[in-house]
C-alpha positions in Angstrom: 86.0 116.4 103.1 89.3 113.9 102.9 89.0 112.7 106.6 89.0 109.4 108.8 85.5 107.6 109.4 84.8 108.5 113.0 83.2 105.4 115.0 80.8 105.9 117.4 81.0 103.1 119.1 84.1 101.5 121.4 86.9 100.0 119.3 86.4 96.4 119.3 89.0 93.7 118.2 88.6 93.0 114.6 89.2 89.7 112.6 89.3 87.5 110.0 87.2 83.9 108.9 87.9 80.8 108.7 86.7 78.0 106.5 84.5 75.4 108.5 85.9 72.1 107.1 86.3 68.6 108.7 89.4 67.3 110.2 91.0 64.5 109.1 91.8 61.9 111.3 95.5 62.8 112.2 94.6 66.8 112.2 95.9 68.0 109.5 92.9 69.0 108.0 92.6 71.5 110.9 96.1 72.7 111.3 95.7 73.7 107.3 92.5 75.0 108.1 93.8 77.4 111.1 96.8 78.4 108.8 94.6 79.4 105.8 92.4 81.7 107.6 95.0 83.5 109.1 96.5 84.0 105.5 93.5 85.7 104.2 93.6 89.1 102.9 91.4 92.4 103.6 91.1 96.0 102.8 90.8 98.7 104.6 91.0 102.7 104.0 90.2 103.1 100.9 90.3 106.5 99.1 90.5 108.0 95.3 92.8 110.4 93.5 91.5 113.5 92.9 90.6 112.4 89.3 88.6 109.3 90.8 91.2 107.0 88.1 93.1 105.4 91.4 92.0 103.6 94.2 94.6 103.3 97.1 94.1 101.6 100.1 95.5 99.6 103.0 95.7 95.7 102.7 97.7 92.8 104.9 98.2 90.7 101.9 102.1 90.8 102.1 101.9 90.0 106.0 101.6 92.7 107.2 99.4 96.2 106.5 100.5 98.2 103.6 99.5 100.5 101.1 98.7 99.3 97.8 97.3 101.8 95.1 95.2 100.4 91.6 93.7 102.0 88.7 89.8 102.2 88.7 88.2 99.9 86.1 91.5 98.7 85.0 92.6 95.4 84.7 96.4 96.1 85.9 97.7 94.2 89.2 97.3 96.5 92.6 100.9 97.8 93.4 102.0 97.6 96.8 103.6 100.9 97.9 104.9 100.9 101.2 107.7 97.8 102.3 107.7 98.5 105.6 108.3 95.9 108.6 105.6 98.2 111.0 101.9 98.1 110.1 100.2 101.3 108.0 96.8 102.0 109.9 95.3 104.4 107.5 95.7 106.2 103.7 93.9 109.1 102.5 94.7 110.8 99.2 95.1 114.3 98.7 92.1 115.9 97.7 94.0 118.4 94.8 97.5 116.4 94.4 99.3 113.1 93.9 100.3 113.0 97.4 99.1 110.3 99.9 98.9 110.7 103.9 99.2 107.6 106.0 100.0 106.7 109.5 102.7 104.1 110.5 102.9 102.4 113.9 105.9 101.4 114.9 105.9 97.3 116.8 102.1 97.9 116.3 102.1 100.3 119.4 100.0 103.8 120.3 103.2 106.1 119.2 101.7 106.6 115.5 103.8 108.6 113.0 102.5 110.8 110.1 103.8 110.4 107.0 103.3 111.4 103.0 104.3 110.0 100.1 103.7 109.8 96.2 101.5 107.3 95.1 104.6 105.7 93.1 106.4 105.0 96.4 108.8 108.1 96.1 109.2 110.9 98.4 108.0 109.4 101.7 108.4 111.9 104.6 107.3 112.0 108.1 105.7 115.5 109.1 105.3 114.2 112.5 108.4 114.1 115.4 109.1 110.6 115.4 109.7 109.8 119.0 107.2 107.4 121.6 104.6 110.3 121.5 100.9 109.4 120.2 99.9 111.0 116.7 96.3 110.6 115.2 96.0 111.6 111.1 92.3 112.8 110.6 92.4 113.4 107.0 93.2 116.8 104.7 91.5 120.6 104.4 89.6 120.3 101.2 92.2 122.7 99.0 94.6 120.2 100.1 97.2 122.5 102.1 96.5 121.1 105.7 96.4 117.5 107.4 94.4 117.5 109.7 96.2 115.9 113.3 96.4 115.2 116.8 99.5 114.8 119.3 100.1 114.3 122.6 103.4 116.2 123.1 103.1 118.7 125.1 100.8 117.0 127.5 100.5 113.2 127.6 97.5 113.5 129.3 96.0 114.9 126.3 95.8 114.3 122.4 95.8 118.4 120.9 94.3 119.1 117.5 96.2 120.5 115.0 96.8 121.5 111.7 99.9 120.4 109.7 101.4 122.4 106.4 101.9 119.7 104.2 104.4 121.3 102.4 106.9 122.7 105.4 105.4 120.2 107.6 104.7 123.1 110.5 102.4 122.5 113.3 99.3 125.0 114.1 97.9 123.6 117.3 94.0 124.6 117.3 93.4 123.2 120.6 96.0 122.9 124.3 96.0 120.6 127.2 92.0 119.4 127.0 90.7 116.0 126.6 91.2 114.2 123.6 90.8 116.5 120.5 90.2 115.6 116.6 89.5 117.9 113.6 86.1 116.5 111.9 85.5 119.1 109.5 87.1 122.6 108.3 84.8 125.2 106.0 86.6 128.4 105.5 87.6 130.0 108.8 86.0 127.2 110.5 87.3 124.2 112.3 84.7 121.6 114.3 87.1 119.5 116.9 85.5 116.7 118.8 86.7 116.7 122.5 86.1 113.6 124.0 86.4 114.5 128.1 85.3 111.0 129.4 84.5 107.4 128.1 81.0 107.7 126.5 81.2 111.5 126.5 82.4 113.9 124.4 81.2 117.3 122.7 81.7 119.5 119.9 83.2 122.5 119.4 84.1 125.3 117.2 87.1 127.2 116.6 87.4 130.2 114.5 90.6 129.8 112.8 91.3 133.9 112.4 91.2 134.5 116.3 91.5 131.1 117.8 88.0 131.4 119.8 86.4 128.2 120.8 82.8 127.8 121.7 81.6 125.1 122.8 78.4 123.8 120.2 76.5 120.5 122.2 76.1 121.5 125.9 74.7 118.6 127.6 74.1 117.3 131.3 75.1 113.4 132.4 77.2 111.7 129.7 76.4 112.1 125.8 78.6 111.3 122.7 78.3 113.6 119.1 80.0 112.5 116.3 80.0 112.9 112.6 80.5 116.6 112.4 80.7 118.2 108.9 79.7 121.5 108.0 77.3 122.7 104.9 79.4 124.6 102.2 78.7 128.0 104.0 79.5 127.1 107.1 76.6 127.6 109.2 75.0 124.1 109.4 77.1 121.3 111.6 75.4 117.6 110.1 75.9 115.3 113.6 74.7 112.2 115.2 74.3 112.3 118.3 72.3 111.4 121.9 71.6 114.3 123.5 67.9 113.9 124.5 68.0 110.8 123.5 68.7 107.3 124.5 69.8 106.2 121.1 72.1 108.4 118.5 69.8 109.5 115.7 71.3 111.9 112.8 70.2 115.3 112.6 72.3 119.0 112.7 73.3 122.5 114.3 72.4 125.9 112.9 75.0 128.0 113.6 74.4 132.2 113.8 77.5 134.3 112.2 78.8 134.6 115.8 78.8 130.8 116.1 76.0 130.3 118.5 74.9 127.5 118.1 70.8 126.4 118.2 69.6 123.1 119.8 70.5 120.0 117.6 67.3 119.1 115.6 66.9 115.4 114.7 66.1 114.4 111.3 66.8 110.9 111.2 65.5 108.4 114.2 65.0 104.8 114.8 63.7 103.3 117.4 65.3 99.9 116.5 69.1 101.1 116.0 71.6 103.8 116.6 73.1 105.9 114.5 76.8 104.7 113.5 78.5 106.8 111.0 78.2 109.1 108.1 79.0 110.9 105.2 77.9 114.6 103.6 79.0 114.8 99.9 80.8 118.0 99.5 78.2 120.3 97.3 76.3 119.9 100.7 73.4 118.5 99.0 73.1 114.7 100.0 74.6 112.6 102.7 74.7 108.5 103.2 73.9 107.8 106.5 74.7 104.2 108.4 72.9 102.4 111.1 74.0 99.8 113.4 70.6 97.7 114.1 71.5 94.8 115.9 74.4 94.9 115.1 74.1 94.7 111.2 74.3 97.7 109.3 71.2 99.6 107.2 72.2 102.5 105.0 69.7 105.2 104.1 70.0 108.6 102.0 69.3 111.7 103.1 68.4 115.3 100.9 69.4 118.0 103.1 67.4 120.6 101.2 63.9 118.5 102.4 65.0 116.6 105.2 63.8 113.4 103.4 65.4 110.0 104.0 65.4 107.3 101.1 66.3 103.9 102.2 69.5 102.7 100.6 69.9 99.0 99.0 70.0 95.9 100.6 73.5 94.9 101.0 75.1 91.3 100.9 77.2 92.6 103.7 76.5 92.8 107.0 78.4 95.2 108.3 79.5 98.3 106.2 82.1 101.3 107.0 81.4 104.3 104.6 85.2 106.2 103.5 84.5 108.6 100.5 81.6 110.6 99.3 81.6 111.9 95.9 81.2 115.5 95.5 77.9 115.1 93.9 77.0 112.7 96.4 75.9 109.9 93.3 79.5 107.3 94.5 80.1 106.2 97.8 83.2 104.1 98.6 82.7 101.7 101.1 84.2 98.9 102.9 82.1 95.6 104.1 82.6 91.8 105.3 80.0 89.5 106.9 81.2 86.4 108.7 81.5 84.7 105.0 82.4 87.3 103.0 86.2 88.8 103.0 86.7 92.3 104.1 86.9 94.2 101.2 86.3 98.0 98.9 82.7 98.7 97.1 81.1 101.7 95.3 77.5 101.8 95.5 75.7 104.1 92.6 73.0 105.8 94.5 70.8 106.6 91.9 70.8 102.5 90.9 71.3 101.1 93.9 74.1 98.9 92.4 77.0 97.6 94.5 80.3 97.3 92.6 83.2 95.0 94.6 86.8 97.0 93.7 89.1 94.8 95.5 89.3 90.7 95.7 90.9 89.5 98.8 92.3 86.6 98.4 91.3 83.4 100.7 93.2 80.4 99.1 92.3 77.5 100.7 89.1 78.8 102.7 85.9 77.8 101.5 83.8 80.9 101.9 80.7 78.7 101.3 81.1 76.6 104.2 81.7 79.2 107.2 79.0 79.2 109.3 77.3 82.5 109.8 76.0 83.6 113.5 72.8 83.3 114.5 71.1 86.4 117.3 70.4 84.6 120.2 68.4 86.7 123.0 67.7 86.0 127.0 67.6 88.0 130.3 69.9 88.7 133.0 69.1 88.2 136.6 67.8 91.0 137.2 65.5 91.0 133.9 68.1 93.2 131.7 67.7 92.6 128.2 71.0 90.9 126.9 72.0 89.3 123.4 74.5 87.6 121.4 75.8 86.1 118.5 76.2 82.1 118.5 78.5 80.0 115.9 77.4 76.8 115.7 78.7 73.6 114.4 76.7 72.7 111.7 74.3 70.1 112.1 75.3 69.9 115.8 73.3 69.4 118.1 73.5 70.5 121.9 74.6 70.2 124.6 77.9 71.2 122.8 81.1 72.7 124.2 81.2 76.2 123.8 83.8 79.0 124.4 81.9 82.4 125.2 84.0 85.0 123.7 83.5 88.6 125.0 83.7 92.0 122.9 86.5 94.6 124.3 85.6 98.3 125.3 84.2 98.1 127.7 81.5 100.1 125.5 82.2 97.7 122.1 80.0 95.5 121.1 79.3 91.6 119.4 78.5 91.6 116.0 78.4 88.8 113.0 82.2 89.7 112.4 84.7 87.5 110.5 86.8 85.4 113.6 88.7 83.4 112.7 88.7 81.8 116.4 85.4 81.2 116.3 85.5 79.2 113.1 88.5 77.5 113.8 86.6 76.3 117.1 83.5 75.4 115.3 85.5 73.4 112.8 86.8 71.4 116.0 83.0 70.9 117.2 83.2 73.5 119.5 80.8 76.3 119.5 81.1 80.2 120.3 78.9 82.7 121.8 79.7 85.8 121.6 77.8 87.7 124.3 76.8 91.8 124.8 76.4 91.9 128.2 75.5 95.7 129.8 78.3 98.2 129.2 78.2 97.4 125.1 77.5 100.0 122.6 75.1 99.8 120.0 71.8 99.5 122.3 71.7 103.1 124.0 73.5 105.5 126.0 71.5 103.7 129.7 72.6 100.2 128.7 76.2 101.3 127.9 76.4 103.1 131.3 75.4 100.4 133.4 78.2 99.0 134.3 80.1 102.4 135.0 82.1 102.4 138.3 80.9 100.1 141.0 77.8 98.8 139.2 80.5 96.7 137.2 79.4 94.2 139.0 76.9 93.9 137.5 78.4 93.4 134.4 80.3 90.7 136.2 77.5 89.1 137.1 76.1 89.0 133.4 78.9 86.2 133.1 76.9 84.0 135.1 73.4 84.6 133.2 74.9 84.0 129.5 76.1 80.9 131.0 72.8 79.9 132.4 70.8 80.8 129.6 73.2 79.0 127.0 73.1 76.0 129.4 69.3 76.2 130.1 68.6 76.3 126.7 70.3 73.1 126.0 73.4 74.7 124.1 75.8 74.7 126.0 77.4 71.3 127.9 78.1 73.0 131.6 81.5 70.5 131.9 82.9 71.3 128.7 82.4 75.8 128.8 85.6 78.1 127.8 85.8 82.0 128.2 87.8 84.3 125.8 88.3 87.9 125.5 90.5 90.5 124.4 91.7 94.2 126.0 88.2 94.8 128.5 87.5 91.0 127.1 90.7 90.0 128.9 89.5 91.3 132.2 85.9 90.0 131.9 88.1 86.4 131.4 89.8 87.1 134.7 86.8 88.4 136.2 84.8 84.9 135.1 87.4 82.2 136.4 87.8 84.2 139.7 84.2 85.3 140.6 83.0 82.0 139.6 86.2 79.8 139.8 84.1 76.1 139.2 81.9 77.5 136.1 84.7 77.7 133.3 87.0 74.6 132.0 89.6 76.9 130.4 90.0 80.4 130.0 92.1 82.6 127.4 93.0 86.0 128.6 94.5 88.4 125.6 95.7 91.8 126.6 93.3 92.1 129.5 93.1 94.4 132.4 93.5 92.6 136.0 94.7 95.5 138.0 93.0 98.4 137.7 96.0 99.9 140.1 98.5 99.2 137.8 96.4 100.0 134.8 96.1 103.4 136.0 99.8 103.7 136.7 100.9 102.2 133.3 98.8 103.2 130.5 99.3 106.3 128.5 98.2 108.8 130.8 95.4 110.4 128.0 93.6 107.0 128.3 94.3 106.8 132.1 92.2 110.0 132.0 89.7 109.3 130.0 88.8 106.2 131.8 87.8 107.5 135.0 84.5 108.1 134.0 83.7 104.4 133.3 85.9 102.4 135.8 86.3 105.2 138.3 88.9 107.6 140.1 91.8 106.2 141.5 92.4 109.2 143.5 89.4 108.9 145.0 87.9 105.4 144.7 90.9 103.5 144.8 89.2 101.0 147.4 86.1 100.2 144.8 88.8 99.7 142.0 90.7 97.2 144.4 88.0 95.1 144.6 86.7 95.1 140.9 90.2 94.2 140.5 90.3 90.3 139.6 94.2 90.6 140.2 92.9 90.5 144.3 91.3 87.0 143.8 93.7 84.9 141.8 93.9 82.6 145.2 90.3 81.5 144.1 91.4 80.0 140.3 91.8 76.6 139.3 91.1 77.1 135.9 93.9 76.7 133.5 94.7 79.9 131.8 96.1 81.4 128.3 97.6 84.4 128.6 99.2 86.1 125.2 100.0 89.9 125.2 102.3 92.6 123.0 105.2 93.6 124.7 104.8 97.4 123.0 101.2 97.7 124.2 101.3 100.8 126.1 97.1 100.3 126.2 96.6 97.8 128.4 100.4 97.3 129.5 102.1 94.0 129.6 102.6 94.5 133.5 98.7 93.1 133.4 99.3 89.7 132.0 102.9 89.3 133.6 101.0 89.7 137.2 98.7 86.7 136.5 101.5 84.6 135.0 103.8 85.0 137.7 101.2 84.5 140.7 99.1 81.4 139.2 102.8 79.8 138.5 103.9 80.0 142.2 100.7 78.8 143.2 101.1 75.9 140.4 98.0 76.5 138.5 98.3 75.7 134.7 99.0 78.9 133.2 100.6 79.2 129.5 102.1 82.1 128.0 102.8 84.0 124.7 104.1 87.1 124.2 105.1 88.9 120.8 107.7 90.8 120.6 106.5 92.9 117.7 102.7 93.9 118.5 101.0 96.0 120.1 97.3 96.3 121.4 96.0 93.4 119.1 97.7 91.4 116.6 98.3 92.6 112.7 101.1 90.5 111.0 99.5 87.6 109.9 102.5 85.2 111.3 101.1 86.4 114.4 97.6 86.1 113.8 98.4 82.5 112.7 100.1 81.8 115.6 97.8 83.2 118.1 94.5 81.4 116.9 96.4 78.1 116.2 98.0 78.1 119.8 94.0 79.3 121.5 92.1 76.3 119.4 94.7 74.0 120.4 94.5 75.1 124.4 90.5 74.5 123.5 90.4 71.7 122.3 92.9 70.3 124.8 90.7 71.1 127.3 87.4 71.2 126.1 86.6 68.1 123.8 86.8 65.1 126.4 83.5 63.5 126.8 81.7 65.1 129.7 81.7 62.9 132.4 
């Protein structure tokens, strides 16, 4: 099945390294430092051409996200087909013609468009309407005549599956007015849609195509989350991951009857040290790779679905892998992976060897990928005897207590893991170190820890901040006069919530993107993710007082720490309302507040003149304010 890898997990913001090399005397070692790591390249989205000769695939290397397509084993250049001044978010060839599906998003904001084009670059058209509502491309029907596609039209509140003719471009909406719907797989007269009803909770369901019946396939009580979702070639077996039962997503499947009802999942695949994290069936049926997220590094395994029996797959020189494209026969997989030192980039691994082939070479000119310091798993105990754990860049050979920025993961339900920052190694390189905490509420450690900090126990979370502090300080880390907090989207507001919940811990604070009103992120954001959310942060129609005063926006009177505040004026996520509220009350009040906004982004940054500018202009606040000599 030609279709987008389906996360479990929250979105997180992603990144690219840095090299870790010292500064001259006047800085200009570090200022060419900060500029080449935000010049190096990665790919993304890679997928074949029916005849497995081309590779195409999405890659920043001309400043901004494009498509570029190459041939397989060749040793012609990579061709860059799409010029456009918007980012491309995702390819995916068509399974049975030389047509390519991709998604544009225009100033880097939520209103995605669907397009195709020919893998030369002619021909480009957009099957979807064009205007500010939100399109999702999920990938193609296996004979090649349908994308498969979500949109928001005909009720913002909701994101309605559909298929799309690719040649007449007509709509067929599967799905009307319900949560947030996604095709994940379509056999025959079959269609499986994942409705996600609530943060952290979602189900699956199936929809006969001939009479448009839906029946509902993982009924569960509380809050659960099912992914992956393809079927077997007859139809009758749905291949998931899931929770249900279960504290931690395992893999396993549904048997369905030939009236669709469905029988309880059966697990084949646990672990009791990781979740499940995405997957792949090839399409004969007979084999499917399977991907785990175990402490945050990933471990792939094989599974035969005739036995049931798992084979561990090889050890990987990345640390975190994606999986795309599954050959038929289930022998190729097409993968993307990066570790903090290693670019992001496209592999195949031969599953009968085990060997790992690296298809695309990212450039990094002027980044040392030898010297970037990889994270080390640090672990320690909130107050109240929670398990927490993060990931800690250190200056090499320093030794503590250093000054540290703690850099928190967005979501809420994402999660730290040994990532390429560039931040992070642009800090280190300055001599300051990063932590980069999970606190309760991340993914990746089991339905009950990401639902502790749901509603008004996000407090709790809150008070996590305090903890990682201590601990980092306690163990002789961290210097407590010299400490910076970071964070972007729910990282922003955890930065808010730190410098006004505990207004004399932090030195200097850097707030991207980040929530501060919960009032006015209610009001503001696209109404679908207004109402998904109220499952995690809670109701404003009914606990508006709770979501006052989790509100940090309530308590900027208490902040003397100077503040960084950059946004995207076209985020329509977390809306740049948020950061104009803190900017305008800490400048009446004359507390040091500095502020960047790009025009031409979204949630997140994606040109790399932006991505330059944003990490040079957050090591420079840092260091500014962090590298005196504590008194």
């Amino acid at each position: 099945m030609r279709m987008k890898l389906v996360l479990l997990a929250g979105l997180s913001l992603m990144s690219v390294p840095a090299m870790t090399q010292p500064a001259t005397a006047d800085g200009t070692g570090v200022a060419a430092l900060v500029g080449a790591l935000g010049r190096i390249n990665s790919a993304t989205s890679p997928t074949l051409s029916p005849d497995g000769k081309r590779l195409a695939y999405v890659s920043n290397s001309s400043g901004v996200p494009q498509i570029w397509v190459q041939d397989v084993g060749g040793n012609a250049p990579a061709r860059q087909i799409t010029n456009l001044t918007d980012p491309v978010g995702f390819v995916i060839w068509s399974p049975t013609a030389d047509e390519l599906a991709y998604q544009v998003l225009p100033g880097g904001g939520l209103n995605t468009q669907i397009w195709v084009v020919k893998p030369d670059g002619t021909s480009a058209r957009r099957l979807s309407p064009g205007g500010k509502e939100n399109n999702g491309l999920d990938g193609w029907t296996r004979d090649g005549r349908y994308l498969l596609a979500e949109n928001n039209a005909r009720n913002p509140s909701s994101r309605d599956a559909a298929l799309i003719n690719a040649a007449s471009g007509e709509w067929r909406f599967l799905t009307s007015n319900t949560g947030l719907n996604s095709i994940t797989d379509v056999r025959g007269d079959r269609a499986i849609v994942t409705r996600l009803v609530g943060r952290g909770d979602n189900n699956l369901h199936l929809i006969d195509l001939k009479s448009g019946r839906e029946l509902l396939l993982t009924p569960h009580d509380g809050k659960a989350q099912t992914g992956w979702g393809e079927l077997s070639p007859d139809g009758r077996r749905l291949w998931v991951s899931s929770n249900i039962g279960r504290d931690r997503q395992a893999f396993g499947y549904i048997d369905m009857a030939a009236d669709g009802t469905p029988s309880p999942i059966r697990y084949l695949a646990t672990r009791d040290d990781a979740v499940a994290d995405s997957a792949l069936l090839s399409d004969d049926g007979k084999t499917a790779a399977l991907v785990w997220n175990a402490n945050g590094r990933s471990k792939l395994d094989w599974l035969d679905t005739a036995s049931g029996g798992i084979t561990p797959g090889p050890e990987l020189p990345l640390d975190i892998v994606s999986p795309y494209e599954l050959s038929q026969d289930g022998k190729t997989l097409l993968l993307t992976g990066f570790s903090a030192n290693r670019t992001g980039d496209i592999y195949s691994i031969d599953r009968p060897s085990g060997a790992l082939t690296r298809l695309t070479q990212s450039r990094h000119d002027g980044v040392d990928l030898g010297k970037l310091v990889r994270p080390e798993l640090i672990e320690y105990q909130a107050a109240d005897g929670v398990k927490l754990s993060g990931w800690l860049y250190r200056p090499p050979g320093a030794k503590g207590p250093l000054p540290l920025v703690f850099n928190y993961h967005g979501g809420p339900e994402g999660q730290a893991r040994p990532t390429m920052n560039p931040d992070a190694q642009a800090l280190v390189a300055n001599g300051i170190a990063v932590f980069a905490p999970n606190v309760r509420g991340s993914s990746g450690f089991g339905k009950a820890f990401m639902a502790m900090d749901d509603g008004a126990k996000r407090v709790d979370g809150v008070q996590d901040i305090k903890a990682t502090t201590d601990a980092l300080v306690r163990m002789g880390i961290a210097d407590p006069k010299r400490l910076g907090i970071m964070g972007g989207s729910y990282g922003g507001y955890m930065v808010m919530a730190g410098v006004t919940e505990f207004p004399d811990m932090f030195a200097a604070g850097v707030n991207l993107f980040g929530v501060v009103n919960f009032e006015s992120f209610f009001r503001e954001t696209e109404p679908w993710m207004a109402a998904i959310s109220t499952t995690e942060y809670g109701d404003p129609k009914t606990q508006a007082e709770m979501l006052k005063q989790l509100s940090p926006i309530h308590k900027l009177d208490r902040i003397t720490t100077p503040l960084f505040v950059l946004h995207g004026a076209n985020d329509t996520n977390v809306p740049v309302v948020e950061a104009e509220q803190i900017v305008a009350s800490l400048k009446a009040r004359g507390v040091p507040v500095r502020y960047t906004l790009f025009p031409d982004e979204g949630h997140g940054w994606r040109k790399t003149v932006n991505r330059v500018r944003s990490t040079t202009e957050i090591v420079d606040f840092f260091v500014q304010h962090l590298k005196a000599p504590a008194s």
